[in-house]
Every structure is written in C-alpha cells, then in structure tokens.
N, CA and C atoms as an extended XYZ file, in Angstrom:
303
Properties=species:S:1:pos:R:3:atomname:S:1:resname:S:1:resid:I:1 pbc="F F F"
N         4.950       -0.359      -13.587 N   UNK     1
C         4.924        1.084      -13.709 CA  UNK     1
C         6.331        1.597      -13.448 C   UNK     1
N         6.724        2.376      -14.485 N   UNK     2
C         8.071        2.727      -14.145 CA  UNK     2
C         8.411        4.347      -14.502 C   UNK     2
N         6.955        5.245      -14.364 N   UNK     3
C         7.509        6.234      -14.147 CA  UNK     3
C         5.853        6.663      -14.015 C   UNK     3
N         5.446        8.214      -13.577 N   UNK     4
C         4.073        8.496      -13.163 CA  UNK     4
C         3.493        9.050      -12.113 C   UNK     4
N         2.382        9.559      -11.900 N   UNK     5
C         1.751        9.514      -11.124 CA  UNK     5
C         0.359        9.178      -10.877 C   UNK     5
N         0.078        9.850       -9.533 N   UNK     6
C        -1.300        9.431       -9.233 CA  UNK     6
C        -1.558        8.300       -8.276 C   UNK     6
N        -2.973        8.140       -8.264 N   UNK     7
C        -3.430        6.757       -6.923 CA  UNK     7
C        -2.931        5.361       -7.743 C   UNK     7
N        -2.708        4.750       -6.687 N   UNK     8
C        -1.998        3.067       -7.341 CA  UNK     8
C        -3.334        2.545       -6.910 C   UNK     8
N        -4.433        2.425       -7.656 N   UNK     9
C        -5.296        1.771       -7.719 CA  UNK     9
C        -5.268        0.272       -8.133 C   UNK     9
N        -4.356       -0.184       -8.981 N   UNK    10
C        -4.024       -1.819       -9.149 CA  UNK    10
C        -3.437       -2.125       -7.522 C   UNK    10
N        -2.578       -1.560       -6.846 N   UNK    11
C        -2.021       -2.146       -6.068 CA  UNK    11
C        -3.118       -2.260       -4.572 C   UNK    11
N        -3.742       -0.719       -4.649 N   UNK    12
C        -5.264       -1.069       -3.730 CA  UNK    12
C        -5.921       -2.268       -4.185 C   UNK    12
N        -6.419       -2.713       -5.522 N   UNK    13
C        -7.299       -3.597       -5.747 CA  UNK    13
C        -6.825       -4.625       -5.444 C   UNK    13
N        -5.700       -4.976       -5.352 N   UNK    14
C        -4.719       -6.336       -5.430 CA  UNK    14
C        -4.924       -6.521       -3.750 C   UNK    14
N        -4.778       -5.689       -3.167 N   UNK    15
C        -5.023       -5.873       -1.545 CA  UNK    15
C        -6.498       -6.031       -1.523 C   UNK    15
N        -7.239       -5.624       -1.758 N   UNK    16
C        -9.014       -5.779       -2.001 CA  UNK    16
C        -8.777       -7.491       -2.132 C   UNK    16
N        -8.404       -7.717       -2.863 N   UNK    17
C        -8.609       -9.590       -2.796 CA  UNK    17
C        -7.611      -10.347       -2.279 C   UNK    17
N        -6.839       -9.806       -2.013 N   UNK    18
C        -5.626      -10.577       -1.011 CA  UNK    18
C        -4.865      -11.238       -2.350 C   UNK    18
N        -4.347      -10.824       -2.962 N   UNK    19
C        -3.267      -11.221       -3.895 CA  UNK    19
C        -2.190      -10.803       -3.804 C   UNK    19
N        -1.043      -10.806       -4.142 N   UNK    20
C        -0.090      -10.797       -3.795 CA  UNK    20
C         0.831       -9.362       -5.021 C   UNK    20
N         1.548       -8.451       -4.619 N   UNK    21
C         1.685       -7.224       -4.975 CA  UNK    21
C         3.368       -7.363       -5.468 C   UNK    21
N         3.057       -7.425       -6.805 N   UNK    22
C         4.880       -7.348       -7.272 CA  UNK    22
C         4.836       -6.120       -7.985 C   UNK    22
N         5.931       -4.924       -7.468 N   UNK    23
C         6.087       -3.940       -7.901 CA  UNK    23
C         6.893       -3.372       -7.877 C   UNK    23
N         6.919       -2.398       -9.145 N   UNK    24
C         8.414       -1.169       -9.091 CA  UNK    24
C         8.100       -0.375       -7.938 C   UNK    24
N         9.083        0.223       -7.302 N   UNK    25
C         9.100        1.210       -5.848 CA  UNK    25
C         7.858        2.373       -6.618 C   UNK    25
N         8.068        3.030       -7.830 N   UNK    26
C         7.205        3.591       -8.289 CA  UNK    26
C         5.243        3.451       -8.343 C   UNK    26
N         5.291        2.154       -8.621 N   UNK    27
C         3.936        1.659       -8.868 CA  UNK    27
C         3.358        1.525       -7.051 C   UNK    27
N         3.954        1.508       -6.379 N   UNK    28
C         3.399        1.709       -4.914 CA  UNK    28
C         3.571        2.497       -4.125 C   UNK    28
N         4.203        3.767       -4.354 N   UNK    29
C         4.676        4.903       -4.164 CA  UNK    29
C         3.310        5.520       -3.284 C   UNK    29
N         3.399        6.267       -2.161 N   UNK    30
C         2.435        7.262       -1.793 CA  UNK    30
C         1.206        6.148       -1.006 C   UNK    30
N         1.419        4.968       -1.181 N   UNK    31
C        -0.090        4.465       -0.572 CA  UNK    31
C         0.223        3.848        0.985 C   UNK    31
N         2.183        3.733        1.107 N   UNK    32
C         2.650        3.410        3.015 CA  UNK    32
C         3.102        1.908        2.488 C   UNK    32
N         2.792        1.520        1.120 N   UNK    33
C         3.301        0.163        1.584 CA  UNK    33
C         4.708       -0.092        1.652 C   UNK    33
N         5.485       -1.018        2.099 N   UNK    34
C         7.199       -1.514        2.786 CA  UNK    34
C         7.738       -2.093        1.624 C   UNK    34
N         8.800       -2.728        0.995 N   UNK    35
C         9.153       -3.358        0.700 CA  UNK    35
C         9.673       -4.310        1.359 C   UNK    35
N         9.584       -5.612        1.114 N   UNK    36
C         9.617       -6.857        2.256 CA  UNK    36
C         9.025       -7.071        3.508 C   UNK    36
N         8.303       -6.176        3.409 N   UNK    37
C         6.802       -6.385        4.702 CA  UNK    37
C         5.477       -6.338        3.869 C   UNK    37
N         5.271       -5.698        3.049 N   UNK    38
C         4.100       -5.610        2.143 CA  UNK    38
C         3.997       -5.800        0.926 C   UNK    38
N         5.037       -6.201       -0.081 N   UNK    39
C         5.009       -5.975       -1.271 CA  UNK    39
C         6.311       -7.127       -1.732 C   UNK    39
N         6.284       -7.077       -2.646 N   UNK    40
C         7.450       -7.806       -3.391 CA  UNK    40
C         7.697       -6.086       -4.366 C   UNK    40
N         9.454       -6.087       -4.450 N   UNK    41
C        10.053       -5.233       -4.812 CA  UNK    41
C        10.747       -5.385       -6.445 C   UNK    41
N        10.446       -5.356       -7.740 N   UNK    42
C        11.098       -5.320       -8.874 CA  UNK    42
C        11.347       -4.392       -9.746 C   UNK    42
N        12.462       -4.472      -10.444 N   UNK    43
C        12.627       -2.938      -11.186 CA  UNK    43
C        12.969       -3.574      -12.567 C   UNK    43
N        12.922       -4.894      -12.601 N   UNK    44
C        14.115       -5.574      -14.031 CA  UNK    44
C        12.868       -6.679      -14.750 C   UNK    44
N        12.829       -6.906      -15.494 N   UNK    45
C        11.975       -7.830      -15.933 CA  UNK    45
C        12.511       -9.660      -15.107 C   UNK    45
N        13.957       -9.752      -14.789 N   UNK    46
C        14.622      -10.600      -14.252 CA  UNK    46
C        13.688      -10.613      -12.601 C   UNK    46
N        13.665       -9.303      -12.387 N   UNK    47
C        13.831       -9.508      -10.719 CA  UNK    47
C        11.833       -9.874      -10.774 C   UNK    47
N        11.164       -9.567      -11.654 N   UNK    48
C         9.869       -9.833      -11.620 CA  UNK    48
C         9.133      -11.420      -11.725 C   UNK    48
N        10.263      -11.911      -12.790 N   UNK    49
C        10.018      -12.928      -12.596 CA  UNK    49
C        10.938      -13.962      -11.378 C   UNK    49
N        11.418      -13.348      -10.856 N   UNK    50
C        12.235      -13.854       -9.355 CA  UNK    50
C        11.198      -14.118       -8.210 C   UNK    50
N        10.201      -12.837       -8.300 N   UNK    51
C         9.290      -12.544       -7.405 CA  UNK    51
C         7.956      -13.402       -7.663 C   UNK    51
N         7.594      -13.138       -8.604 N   UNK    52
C         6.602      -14.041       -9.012 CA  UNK    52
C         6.775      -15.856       -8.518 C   UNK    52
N         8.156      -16.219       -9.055 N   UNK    53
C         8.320      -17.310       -8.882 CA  UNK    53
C         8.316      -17.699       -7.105 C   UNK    53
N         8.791      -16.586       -6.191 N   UNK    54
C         9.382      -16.797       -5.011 CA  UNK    54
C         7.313      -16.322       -4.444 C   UNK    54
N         6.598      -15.775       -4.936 N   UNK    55
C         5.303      -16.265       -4.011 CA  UNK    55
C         4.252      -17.387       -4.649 C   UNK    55
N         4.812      -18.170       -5.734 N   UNK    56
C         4.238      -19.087       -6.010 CA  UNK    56
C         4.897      -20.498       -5.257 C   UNK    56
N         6.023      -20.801       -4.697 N   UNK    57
C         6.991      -21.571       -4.143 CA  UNK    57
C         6.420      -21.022       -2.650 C   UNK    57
N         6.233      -20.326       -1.990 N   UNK    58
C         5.886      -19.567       -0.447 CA  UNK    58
C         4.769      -19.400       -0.648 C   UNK    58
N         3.409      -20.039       -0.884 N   UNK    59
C         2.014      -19.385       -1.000 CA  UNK    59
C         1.604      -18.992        0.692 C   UNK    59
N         2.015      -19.720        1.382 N   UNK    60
C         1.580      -19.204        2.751 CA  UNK    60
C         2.410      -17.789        3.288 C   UNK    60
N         3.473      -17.823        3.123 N   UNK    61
C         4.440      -16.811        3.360 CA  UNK    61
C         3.923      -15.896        2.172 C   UNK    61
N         3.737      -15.867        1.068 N   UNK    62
C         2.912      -14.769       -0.036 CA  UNK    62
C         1.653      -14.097        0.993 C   UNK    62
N         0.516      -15.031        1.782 N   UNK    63
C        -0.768      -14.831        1.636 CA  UNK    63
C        -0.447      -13.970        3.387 C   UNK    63
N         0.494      -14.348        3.837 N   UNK    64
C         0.826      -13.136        5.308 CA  UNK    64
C         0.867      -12.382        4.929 C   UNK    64
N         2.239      -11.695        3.894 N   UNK    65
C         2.394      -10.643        3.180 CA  UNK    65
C         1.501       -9.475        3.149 C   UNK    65
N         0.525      -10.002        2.530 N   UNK    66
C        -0.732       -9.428        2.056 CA  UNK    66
C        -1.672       -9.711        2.755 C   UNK    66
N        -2.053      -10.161        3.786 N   UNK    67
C        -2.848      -10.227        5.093 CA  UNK    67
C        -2.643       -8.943        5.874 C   UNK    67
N        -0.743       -8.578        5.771 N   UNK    68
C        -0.569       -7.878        6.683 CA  UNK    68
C        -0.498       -6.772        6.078 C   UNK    68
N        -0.193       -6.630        4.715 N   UNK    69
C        -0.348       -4.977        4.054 CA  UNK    69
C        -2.350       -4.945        3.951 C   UNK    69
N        -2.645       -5.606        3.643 N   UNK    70
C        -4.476       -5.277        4.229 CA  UNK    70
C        -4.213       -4.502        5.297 C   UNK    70
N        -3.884       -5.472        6.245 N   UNK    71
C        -4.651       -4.631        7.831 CA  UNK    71
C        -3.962       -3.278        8.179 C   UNK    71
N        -2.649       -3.445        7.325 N   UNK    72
C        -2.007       -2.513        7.821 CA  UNK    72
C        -2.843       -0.922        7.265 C   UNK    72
N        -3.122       -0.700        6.114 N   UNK    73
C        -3.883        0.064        5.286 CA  UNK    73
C        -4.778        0.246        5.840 C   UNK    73
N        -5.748       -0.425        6.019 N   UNK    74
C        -6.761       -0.512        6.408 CA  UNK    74
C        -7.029        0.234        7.914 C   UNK    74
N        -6.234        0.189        8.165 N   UNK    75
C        -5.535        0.944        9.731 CA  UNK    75
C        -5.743        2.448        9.433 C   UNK    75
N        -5.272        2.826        8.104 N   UNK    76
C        -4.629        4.479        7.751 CA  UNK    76
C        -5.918        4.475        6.759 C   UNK    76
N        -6.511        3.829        6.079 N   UNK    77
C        -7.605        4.442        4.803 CA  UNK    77
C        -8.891        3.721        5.136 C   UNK    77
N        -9.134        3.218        6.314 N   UNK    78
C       -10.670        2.943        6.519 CA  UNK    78
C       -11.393        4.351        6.460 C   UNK    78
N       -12.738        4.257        6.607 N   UNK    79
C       -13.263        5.486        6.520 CA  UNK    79
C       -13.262        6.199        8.074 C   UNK    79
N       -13.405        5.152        9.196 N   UNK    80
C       -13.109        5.900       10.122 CA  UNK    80
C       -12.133        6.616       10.500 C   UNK    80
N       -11.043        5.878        9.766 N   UNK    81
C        -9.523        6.912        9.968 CA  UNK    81
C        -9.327        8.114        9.648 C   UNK    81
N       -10.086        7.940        8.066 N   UNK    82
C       -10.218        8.998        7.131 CA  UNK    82
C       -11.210       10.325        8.029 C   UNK    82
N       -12.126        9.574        8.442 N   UNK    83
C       -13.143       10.398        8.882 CA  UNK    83
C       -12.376       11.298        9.767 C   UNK    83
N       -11.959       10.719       11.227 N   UNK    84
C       -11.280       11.224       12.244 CA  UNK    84
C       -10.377       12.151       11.977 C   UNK    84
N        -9.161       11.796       10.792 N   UNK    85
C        -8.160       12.484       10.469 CA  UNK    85
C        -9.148       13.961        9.911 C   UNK    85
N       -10.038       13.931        9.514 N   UNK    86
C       -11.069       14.817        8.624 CA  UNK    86
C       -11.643       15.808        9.951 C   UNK    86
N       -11.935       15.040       10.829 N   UNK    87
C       -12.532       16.050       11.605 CA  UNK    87
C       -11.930       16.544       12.645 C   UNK    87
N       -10.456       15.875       13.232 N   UNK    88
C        -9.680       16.594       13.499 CA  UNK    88
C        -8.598       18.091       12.720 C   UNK    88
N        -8.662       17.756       11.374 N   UNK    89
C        -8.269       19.285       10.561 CA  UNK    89
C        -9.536       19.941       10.255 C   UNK    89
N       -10.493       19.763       10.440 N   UNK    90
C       -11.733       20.911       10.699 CA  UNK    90
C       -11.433       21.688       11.514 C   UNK    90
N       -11.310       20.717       13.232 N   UNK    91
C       -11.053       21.605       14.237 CA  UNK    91
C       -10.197       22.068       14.423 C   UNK    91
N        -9.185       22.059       13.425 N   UNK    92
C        -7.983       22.804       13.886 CA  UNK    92
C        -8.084       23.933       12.562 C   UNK    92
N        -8.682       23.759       11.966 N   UNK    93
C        -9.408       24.668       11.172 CA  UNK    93
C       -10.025       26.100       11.331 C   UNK    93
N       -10.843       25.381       12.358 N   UNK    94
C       -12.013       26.230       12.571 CA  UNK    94
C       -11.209       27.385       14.118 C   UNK    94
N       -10.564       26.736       14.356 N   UNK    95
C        -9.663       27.204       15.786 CA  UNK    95
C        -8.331       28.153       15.565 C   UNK    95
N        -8.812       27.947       13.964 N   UNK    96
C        -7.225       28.178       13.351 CA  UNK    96
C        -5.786       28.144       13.760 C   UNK    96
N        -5.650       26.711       13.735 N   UNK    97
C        -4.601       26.002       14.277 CA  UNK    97
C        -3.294       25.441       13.199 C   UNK    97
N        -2.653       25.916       13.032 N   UNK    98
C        -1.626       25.481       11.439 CA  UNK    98
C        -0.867       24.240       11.764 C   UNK    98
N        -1.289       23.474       12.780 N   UNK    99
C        -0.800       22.086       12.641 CA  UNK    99
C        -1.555       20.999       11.877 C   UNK    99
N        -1.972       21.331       11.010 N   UNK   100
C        -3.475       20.295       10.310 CA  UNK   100
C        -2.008       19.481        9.211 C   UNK   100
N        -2.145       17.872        9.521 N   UNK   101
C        -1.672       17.072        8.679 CA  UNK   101
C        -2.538       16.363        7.624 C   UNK   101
C-alpha cells in the first residue's frame, strides 16, 4: 500500500495468525505498530524482497516479532480495553469533562 486510507485490516489479519507483517509505513499507519519491533519496514520492491528473505532465514526471530506486535495490540484493541476506554469517555461525558481521548 503506498498511498490511502482507512483500517489496515490485512495487517490486523496477519497478526490474527501470527504471520509475519512486511509493510510500507503507510499500509500500517494508525493501528501503533513500530517498525523493527513489530513489523518489517519496505517502501522499494528491493527492500521487500530484503524483508521477506530476512524472516524466512530468522523464522524464530520473525515469529517473536509478531508474538510481540499480537500482545502488544491486543493490550490497546481487546474489547476490554475498548470497553473501558468507552466507559471512561461516557463518564467524562456525562460529567462534562473535555478531557475524553
């Protein structure tokens, strides 16, 4: 993806099965993930196949990667997070409080 918007639903699904996430800064934009903590980073058709090649050579070092962008997510978009974050801007809502993130 190299230009756009909207939810990066390939890159959610790709964490859904623990696969491994090669992407333009664009295509993962907005969802928290790192470059070189969560993702493999490409912008060139060169650097994609760099990446590709470098988590097929590291499958254990690939499968942390993406162990750790799971949990990490999973941290910020479980539903309880979601929930909490939800019912804390109610109450600041309802209290009318203008700090609601």
């Amino acid at each position: 993806l190299f230009h756009g918007g909207g939810t990066r639903h390939k890159a959610l699904e790709s964490l859904t099965y623990c696969t491994p996430i090669i992407s333009t800064q664009i295509g993962v934009e907005g969802i928290g993930l790192q470059d070189t903590h969560h993702y493999w980073r490409a912008e060139t058709a060169e650097e994609f196949a760099q990446q590709i090649l470098s988590t097929v050579e590291d499958r254990e070092g690939a499968r942390s990667r993406v162990v750790t962008a799971r949990n990490d997510l999973q941290e910020v978009l479980s539903w309880n997070s979601v929930g909490a974050k939800l019912r804390s801007n109610y109450k600041k809502l309802i209290l009318n409080d203008s700090s609601i993130n």
